[in-house]
ROTI-294547 format. One record per atom (N, C-alpha, C): residue number from 1; atom name; x, y, z. Coordinates in nm, 2 decimals. Each point is the difference from the previous one (the first is absolute). Layout:
// ROTI-294547
NUM,CA,X,Y,Z
...
//
This chain:
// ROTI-294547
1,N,-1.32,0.09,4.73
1,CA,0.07,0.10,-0.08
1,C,-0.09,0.05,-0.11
2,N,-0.03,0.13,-0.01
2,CA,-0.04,0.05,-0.10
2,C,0.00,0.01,-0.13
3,N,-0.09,-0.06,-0.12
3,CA,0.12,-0.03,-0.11
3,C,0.01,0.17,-0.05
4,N,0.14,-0.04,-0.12
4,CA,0.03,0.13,-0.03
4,C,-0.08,0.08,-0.14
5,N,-0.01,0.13,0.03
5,CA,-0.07,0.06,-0.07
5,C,0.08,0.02,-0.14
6,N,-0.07,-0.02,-0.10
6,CA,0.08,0.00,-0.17
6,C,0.12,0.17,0.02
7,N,0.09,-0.01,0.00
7,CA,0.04,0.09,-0.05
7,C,-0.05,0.15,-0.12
8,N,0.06,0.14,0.05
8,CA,-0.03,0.07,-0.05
8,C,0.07,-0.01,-0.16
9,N,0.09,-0.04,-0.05
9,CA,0.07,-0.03,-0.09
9,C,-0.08,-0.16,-0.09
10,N,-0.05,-0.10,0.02
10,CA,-0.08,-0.12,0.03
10,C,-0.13,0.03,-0.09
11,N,-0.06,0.15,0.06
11,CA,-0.13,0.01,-0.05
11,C,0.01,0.07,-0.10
12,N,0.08,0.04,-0.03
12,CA,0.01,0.13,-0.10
12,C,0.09,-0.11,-0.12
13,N,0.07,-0.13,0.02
13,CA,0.00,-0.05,-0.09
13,C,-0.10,-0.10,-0.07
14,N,-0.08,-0.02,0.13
14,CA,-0.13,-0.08,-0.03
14,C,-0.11,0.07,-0.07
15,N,0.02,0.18,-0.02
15,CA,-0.13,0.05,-0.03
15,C,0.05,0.01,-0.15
16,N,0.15,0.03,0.00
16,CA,0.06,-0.02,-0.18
16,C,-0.02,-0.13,-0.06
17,N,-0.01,-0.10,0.05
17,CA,-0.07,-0.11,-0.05
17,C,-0.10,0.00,-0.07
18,N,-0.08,-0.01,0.09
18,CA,-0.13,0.04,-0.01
18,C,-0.04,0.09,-0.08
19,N,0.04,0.11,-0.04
19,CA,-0.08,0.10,-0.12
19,C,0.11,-0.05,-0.12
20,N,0.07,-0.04,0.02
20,CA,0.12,-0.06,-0.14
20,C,-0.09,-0.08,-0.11
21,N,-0.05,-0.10,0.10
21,CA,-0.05,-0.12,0.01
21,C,-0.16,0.05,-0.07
22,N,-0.03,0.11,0.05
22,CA,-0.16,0.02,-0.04
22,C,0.01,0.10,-0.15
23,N,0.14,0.01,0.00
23,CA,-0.02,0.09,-0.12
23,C,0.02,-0.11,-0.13
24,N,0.12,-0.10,0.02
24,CA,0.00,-0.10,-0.04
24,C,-0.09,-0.07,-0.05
25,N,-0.08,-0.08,0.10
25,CA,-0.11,-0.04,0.00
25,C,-0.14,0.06,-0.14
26,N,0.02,0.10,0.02
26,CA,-0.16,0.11,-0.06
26,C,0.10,0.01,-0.15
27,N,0.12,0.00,-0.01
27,CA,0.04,0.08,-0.17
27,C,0.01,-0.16,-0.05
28,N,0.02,-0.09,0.05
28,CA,-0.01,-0.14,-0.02
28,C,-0.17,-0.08,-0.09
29,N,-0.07,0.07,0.05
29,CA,-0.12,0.01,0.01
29,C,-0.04,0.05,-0.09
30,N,0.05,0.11,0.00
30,CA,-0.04,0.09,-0.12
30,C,0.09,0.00,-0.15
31,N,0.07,-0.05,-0.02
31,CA,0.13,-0.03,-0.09
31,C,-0.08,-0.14,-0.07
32,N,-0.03,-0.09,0.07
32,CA,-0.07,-0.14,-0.03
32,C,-0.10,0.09,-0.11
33,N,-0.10,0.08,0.06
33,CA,-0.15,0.05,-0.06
33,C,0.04,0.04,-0.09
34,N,0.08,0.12,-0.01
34,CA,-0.02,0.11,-0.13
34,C,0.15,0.00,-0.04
35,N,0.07,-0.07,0.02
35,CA,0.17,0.01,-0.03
35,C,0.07,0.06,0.03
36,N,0.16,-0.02,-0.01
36,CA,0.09,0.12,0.05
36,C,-0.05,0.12,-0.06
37,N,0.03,0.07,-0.12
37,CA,-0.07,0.10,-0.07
37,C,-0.13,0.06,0.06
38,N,-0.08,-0.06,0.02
38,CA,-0.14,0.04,0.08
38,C,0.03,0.07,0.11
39,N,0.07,-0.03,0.11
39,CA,0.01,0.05,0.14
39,C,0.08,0.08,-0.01
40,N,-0.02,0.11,0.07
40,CA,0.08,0.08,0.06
40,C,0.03,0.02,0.12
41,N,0.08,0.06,0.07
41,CA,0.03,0.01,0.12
41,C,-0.11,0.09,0.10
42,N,-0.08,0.07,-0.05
42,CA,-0.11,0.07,0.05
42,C,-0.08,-0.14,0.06
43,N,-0.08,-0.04,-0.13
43,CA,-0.10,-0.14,0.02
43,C,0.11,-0.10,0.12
44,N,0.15,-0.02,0.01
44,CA,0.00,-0.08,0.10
44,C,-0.01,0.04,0.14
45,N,0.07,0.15,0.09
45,CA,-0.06,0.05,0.05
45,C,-0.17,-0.03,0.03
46,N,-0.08,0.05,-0.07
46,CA,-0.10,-0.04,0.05
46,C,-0.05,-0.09,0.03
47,N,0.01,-0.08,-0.11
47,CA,-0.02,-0.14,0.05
47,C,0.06,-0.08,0.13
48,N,0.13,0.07,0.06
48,CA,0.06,-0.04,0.11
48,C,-0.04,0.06,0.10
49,N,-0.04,0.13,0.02
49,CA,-0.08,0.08,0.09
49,C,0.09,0.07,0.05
50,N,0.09,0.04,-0.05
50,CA,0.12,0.09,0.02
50,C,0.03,0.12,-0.09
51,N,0.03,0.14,0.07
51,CA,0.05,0.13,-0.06
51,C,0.14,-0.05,-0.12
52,N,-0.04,0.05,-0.13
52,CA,0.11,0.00,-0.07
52,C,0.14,-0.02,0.07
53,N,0.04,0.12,0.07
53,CA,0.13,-0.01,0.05
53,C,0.04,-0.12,0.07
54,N,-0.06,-0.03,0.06
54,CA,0.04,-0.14,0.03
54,C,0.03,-0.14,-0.05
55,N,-0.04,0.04,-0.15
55,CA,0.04,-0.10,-0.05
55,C,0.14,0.05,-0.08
56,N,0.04,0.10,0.02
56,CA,0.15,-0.01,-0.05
56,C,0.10,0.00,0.15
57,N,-0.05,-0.01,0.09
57,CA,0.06,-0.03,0.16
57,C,0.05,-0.15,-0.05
58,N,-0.03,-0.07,-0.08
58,CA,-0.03,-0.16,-0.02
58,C,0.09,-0.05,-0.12
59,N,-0.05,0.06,-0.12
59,CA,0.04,0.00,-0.11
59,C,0.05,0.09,-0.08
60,N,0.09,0.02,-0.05
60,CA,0.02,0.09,-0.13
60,C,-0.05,0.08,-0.10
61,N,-0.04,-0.14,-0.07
61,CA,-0.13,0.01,-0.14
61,C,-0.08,-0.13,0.02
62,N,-0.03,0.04,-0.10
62,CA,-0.12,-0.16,-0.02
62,C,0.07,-0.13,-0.05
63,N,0.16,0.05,-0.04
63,CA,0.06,-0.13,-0.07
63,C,0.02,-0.05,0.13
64,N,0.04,0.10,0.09
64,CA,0.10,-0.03,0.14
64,C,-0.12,-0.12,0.04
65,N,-0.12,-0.01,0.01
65,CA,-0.10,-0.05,0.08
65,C,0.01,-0.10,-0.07
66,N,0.00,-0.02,-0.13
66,CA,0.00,-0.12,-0.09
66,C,0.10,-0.14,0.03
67,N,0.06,0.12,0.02
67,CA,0.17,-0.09,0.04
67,C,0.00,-0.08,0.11
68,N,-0.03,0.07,0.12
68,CA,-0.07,-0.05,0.14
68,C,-0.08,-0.14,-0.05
69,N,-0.09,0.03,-0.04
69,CA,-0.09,-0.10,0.02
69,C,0.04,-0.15,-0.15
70,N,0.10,0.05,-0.05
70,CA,0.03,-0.12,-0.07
70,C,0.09,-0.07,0.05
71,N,0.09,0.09,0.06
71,CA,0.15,-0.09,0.09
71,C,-0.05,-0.14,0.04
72,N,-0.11,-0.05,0.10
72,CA,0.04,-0.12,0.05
72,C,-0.01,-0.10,-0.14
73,N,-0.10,0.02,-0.10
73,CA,-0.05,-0.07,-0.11
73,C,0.16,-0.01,-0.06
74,N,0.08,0.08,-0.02
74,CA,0.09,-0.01,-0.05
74,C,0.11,-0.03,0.02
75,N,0.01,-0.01,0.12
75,CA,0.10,-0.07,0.09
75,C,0.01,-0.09,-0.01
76,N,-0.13,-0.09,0.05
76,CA,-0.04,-0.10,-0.03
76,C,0.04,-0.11,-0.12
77,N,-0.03,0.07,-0.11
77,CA,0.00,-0.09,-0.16
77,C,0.15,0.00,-0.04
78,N,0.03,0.12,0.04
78,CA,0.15,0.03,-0.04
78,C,0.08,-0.11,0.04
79,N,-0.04,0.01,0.13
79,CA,0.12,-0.11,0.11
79,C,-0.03,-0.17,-0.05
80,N,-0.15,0.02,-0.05
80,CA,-0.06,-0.13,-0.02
80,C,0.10,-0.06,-0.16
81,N,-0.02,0.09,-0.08
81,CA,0.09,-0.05,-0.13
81,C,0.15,-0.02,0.01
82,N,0.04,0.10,0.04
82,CA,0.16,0.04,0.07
82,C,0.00,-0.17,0.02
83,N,-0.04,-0.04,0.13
83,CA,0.07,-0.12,0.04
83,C,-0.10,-0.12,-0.12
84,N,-0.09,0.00,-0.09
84,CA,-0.01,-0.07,-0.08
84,C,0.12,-0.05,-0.06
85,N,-0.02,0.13,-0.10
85,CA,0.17,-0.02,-0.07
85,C,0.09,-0.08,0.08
86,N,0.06,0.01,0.10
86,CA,0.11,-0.03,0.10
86,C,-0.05,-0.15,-0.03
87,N,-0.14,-0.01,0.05
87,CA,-0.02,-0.18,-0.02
87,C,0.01,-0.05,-0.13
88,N,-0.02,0.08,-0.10
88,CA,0.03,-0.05,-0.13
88,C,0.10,-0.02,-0.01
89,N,0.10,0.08,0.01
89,CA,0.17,-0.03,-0.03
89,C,0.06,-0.17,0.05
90,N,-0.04,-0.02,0.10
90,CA,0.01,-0.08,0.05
90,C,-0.07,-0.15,-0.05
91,N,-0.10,0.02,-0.09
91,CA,-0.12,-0.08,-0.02
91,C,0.09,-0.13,-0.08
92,N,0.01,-0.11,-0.01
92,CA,0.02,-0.09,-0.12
92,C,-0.10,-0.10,-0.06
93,N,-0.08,0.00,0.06
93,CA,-0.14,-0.07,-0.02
93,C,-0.11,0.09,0.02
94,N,-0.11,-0.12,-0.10
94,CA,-0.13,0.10,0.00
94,C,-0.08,0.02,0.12
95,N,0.02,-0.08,0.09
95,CA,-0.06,0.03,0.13
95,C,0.05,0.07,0.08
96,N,0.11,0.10,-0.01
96,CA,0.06,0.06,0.03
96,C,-0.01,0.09,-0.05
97,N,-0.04,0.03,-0.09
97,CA,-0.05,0.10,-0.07
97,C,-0.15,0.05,0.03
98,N,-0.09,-0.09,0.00
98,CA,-0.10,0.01,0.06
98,C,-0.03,0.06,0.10
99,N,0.09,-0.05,0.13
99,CA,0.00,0.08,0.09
99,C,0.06,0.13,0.04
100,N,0.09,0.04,-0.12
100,CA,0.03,0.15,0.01
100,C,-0.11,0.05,-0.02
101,N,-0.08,0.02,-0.07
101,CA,-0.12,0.06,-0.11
101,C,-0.08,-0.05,0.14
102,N,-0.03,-0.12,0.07
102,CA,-0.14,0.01,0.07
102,C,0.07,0.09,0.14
103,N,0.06,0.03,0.02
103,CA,0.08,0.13,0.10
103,C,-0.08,0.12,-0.01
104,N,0.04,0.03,-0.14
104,CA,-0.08,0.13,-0.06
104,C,-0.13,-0.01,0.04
105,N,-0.03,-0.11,-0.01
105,CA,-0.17,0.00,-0.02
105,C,-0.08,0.04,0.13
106,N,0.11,-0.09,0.07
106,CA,-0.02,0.04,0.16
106,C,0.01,0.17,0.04
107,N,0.06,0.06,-0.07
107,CA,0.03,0.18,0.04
107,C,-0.14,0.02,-0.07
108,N,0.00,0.01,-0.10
108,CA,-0.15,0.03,-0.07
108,C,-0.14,-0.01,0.11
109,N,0.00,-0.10,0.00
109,CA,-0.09,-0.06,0.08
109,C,-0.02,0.10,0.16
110,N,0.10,0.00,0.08
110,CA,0.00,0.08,0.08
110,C,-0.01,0.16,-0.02
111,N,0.05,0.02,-0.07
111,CA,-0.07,0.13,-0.07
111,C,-0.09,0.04,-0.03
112,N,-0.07,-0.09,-0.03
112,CA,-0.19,0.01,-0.06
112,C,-0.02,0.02,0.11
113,N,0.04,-0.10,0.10
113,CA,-0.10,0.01,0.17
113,C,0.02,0.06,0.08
114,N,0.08,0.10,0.01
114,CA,0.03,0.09,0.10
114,C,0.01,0.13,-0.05
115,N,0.00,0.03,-0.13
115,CA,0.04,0.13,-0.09
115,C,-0.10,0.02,-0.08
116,N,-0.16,-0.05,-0.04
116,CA,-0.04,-0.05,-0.08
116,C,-0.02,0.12,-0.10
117,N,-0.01,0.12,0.09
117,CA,-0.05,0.11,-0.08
117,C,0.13,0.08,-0.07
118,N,0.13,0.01,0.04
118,CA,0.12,0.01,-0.09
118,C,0.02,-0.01,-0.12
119,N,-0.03,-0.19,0.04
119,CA,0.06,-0.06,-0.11
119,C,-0.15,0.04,-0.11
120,N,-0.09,0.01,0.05
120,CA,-0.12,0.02,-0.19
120,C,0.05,0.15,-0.01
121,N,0.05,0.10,0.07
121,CA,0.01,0.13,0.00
121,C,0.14,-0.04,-0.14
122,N,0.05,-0.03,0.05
122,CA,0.17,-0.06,-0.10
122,C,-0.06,-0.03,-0.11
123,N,-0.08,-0.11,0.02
123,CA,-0.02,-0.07,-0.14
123,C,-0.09,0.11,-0.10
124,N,-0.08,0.07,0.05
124,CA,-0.12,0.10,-0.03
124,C,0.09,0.11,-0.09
125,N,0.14,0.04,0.05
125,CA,0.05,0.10,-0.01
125,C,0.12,0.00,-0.13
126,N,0.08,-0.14,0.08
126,CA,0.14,0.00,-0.05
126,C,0.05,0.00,-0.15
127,N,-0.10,0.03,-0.10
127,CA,0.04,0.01,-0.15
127,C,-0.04,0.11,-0.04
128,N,-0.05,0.11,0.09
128,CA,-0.01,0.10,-0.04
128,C,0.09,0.08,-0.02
129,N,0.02,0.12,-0.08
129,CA,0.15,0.11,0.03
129,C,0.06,0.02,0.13
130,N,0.13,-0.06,-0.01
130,CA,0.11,0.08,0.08
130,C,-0.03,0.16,0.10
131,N,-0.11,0.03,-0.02
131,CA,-0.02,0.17,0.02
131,C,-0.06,-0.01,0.18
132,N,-0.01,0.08,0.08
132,CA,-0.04,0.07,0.11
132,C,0.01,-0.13,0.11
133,N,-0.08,-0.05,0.01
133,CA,0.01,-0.07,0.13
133,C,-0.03,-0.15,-0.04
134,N,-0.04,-0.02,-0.13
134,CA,0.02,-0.15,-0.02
134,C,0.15,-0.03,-0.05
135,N,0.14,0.10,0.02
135,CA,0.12,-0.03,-0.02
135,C,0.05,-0.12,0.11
136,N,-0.02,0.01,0.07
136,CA,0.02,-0.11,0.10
136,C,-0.03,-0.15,-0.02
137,N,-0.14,0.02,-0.06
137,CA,-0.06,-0.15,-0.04
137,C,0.09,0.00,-0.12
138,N,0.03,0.04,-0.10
138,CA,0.06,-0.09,-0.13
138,C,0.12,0.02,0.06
139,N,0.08,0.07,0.07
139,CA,0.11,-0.04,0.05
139,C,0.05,-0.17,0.03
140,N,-0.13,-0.05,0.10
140,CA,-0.04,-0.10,0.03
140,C,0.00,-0.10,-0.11
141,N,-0.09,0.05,-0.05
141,CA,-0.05,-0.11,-0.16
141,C,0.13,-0.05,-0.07
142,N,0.10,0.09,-0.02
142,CA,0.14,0.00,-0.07
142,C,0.11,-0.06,0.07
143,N,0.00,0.00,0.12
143,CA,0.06,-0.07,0.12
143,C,-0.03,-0.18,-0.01
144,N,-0.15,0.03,0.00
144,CA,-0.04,-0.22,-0.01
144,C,0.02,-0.02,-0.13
145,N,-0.06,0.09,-0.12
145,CA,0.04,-0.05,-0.09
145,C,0.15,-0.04,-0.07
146,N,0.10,0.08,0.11
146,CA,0.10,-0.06,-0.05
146,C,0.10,-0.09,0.06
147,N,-0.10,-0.04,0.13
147,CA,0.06,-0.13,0.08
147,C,-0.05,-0.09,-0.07
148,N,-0.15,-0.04,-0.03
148,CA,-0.04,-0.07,-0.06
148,C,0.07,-0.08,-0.14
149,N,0.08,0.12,-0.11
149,CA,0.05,-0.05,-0.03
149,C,0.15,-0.05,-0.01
150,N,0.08,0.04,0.09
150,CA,0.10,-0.02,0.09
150,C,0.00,-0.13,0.10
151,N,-0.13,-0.06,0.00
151,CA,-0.03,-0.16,0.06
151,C,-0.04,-0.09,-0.09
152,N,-0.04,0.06,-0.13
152,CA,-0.02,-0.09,-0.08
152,C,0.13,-0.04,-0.08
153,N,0.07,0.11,-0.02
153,CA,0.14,-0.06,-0.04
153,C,0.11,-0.05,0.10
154,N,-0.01,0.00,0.11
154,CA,0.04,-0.09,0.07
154,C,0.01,-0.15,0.02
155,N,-0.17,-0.02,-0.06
155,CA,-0.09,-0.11,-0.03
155,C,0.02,-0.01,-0.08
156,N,0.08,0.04,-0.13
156,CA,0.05,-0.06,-0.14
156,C,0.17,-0.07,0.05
157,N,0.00,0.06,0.10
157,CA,0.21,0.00,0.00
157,C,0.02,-0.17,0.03
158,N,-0.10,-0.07,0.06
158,CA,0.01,-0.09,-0.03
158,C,-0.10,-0.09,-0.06
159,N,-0.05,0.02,-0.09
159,CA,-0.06,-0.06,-0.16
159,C,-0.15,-0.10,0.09
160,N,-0.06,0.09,0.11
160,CA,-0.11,-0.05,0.01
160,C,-0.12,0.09,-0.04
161,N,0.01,0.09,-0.11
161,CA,-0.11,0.03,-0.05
161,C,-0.02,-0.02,-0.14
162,N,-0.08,0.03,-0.11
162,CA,-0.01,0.03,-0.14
162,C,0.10,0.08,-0.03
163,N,0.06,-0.02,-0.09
163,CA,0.11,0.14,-0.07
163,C,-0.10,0.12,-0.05
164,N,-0.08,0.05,0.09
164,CA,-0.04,0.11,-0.04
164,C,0.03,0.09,0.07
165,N,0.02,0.16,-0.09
165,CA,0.08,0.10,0.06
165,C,-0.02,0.02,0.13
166,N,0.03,0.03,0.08
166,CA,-0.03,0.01,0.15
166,C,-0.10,0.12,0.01
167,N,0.04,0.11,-0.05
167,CA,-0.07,0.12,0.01
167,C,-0.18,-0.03,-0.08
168,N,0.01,-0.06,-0.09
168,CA,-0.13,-0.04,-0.04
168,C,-0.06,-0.05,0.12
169,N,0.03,-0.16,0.00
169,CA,-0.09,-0.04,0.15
169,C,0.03,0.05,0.14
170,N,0.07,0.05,0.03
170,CA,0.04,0.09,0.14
170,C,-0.14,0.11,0.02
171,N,-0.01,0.09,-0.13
171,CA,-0.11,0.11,0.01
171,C,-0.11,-0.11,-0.04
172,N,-0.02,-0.07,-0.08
172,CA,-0.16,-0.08,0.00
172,C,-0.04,-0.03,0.14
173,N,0.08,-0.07,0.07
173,CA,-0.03,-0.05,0.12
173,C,-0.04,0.11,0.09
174,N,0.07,0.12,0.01
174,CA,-0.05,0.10,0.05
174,C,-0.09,0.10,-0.03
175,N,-0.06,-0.07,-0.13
175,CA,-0.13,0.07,-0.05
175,C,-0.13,-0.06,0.03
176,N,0.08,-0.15,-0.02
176,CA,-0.12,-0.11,0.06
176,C,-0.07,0.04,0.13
177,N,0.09,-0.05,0.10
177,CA,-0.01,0.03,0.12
177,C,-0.08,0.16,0.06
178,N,0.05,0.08,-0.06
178,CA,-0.09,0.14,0.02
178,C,-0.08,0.02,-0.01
179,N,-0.05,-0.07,-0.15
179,CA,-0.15,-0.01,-0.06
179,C,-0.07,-0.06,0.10
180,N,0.04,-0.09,0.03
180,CA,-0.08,-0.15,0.06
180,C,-0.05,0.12,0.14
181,N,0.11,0.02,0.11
181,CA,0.01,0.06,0.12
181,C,-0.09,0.12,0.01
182,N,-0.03,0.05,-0.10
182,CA,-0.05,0.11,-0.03
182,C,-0.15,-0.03,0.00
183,N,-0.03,-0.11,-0.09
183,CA,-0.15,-0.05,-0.01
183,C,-0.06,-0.05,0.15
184,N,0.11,-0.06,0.07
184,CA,-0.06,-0.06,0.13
184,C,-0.01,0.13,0.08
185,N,0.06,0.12,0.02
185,CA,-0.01,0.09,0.14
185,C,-0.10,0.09,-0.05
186,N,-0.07,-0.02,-0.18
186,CA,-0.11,0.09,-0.04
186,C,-0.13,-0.11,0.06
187,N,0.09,-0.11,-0.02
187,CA,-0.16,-0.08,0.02
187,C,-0.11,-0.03,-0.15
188,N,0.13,0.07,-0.14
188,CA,-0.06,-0.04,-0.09
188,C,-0.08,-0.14,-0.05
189,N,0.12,-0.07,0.06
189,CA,-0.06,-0.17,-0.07
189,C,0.04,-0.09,0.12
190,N,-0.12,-0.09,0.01
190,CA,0.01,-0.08,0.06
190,C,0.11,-0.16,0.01
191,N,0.11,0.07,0.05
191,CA,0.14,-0.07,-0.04
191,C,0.04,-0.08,0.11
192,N,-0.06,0.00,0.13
192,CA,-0.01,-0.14,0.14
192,C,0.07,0.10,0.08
193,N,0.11,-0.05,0.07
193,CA,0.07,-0.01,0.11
193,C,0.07,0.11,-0.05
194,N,0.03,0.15,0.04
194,CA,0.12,0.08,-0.04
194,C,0.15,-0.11,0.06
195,N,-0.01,-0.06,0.10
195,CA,0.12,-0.03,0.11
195,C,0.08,-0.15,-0.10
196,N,-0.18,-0.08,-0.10
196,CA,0.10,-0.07,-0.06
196,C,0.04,0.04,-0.14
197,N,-0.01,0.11,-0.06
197,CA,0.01,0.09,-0.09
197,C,0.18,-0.01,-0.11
198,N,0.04,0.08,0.14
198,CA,0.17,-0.01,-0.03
198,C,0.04,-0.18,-0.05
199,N,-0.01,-0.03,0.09
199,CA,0.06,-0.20,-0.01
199,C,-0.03,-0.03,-0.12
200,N,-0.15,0.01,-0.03
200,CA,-0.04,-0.06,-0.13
200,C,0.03,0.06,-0.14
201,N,0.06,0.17,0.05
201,CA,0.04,0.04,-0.11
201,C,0.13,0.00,-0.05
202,N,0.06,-0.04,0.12
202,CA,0.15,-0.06,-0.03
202,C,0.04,-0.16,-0.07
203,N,-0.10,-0.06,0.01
203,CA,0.01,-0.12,-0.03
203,C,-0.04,-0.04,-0.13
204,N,-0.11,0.14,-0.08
204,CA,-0.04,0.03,-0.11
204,C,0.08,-0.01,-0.10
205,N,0.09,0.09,0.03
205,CA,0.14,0.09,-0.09
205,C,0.03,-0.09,0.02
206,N,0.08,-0.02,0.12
206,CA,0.15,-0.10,-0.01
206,C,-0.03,-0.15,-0.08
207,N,-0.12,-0.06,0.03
207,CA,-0.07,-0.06,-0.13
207,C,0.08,0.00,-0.12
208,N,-0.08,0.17,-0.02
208,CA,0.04,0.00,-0.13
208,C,0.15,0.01,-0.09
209,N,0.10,0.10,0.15
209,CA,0.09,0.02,-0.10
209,C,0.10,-0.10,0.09
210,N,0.04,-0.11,0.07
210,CA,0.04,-0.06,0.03
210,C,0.05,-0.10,-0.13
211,N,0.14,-0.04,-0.01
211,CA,0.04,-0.11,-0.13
211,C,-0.09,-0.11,0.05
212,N,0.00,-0.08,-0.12
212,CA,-0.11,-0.14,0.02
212,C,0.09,-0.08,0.06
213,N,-0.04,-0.11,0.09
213,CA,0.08,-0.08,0.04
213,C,0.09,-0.09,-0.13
214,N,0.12,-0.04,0.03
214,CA,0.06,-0.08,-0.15
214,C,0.00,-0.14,-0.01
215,N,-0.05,-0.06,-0.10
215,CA,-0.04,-0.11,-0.01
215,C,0.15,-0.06,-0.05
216,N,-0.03,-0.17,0.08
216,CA,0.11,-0.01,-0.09
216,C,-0.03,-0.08,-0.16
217,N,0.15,-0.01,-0.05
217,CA,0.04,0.02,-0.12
217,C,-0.10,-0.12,-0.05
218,N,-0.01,-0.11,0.03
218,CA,-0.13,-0.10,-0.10
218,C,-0.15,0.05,0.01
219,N,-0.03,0.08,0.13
219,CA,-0.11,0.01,-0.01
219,C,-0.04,0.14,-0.06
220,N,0.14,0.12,-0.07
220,CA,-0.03,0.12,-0.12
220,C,-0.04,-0.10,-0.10
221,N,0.10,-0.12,-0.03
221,CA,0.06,-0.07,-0.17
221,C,-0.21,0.00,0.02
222,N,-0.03,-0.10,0.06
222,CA,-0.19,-0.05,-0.02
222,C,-0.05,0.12,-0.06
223,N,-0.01,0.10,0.07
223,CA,-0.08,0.15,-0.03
223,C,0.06,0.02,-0.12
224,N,0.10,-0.01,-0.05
224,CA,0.04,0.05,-0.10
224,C,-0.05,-0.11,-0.13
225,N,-0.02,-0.13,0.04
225,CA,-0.03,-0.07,-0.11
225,C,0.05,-0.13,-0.03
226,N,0.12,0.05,0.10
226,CA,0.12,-0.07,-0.05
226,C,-0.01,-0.14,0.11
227,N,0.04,-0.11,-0.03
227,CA,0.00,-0.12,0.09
227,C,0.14,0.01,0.13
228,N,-0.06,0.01,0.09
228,CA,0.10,0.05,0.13
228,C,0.11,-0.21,0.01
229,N,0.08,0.00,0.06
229,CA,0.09,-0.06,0.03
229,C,-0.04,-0.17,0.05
230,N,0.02,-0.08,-0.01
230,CA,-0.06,-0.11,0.06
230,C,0.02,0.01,0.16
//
């Protein structure tokens, strides 16, 4: 039996792929180099090897293209904190806690390795003005920033962190972590493993703002000076 030939409908979605994909590809490219502000829609065309008109066959504007190509990254982290939280609520111990936060780390992580060029495009971008086609990325930025801190008070609701404001450490940790993420996809500093990156930086913080374990009561009185109990 003959195999069958791709349909006439088949190729014509496989050829919209394919220039979607190459236009994608090339403003991705070019957004990294010279920034959103830098490119315009002429330079991506070219650089795709496609007639202007065709790139509005595709896209809208340049936010529309922006949007496209952040969706999976954002899907991703969104869904990834979303169910953090959920495991926080739930949390009564610190290792339980732990493992909500090393969840995250896990989305991060896969994000670097499959998205690599997004996610520095995000980080490269996301504090700049609200204006033209980087509205999408701080959209984003405002979204984790306020899951982030919407899991850290979760992570207060049952008295396993420092009584510090939540919104304080919720955005540090998300400044931390961007900084950090940012230096590894430039290649600024020689920081090891991006993959053990997240883990270790979860274990940093939570370190830090985790309550101390409680001692008991004769062994404060000693620290304090005082002679503990027979």
């Amino acid at each position: 039996m003959a195999p069958r030939k791709p349909s006439e409908r088949g190729v014509r979605e496989a050829n919209r792929r394919e220039r979607e994909k190459a236009l994608s590809d090339a403003a991705l490219e070019l957004f990294l180099a010279r920034g959103l502000d830098g490119v315009t829609i002429d330079d991506i065309t070219q650089a795709a090897g496609v007639a202007k008109g065709t790139f509005y066959r595709y896209f809208e504007d340049k936010t529309a293209l922006v949007d496209v190509l952040l969706e999976p990254v954002r899907r991703e982290l969104l869904q990834g904190l979303a169910a953090c939280g959920e495991a926080l609520e739930a949390a009564r111990d610190v290792e339980a806690m732990f493992e909500a936060y090393r969840a995250v780390a896990a989305v991060i992580a896969s994000a670097i390795l499959q998205h690599p060029g997004v996610v520095r495009l995000y980080l490269q971008e996301c504090r700049g003005p609200a204006v033209g086609a980087r509205v999408k990325l701080v959209e984003v930025a405002r979204l984790i920033s306020r899951h982030a801190v919407d899991i850290t008070r979760r992570a207060h609701t049952h008295g396993l962190l420092r009584p510090i404001r939540p919104a304080v450490s919720g955005l540090a940790v998300v400044g931390a972590v961007e900084r950090l993420l940012l230096a590894v996809l430039v290649e600024e500093e020689d920081i090891g493993n991006p993959l053990e990156l997240p883990d270790a930086l979860t274990t940093l913080i939570l370190d830090g703002l985790r309550l101390p374990p409680q001692r008991p009561p004769s062994a404060r009185r000693k620290l304090d000076g005082k002679p503990g109990r027979p």
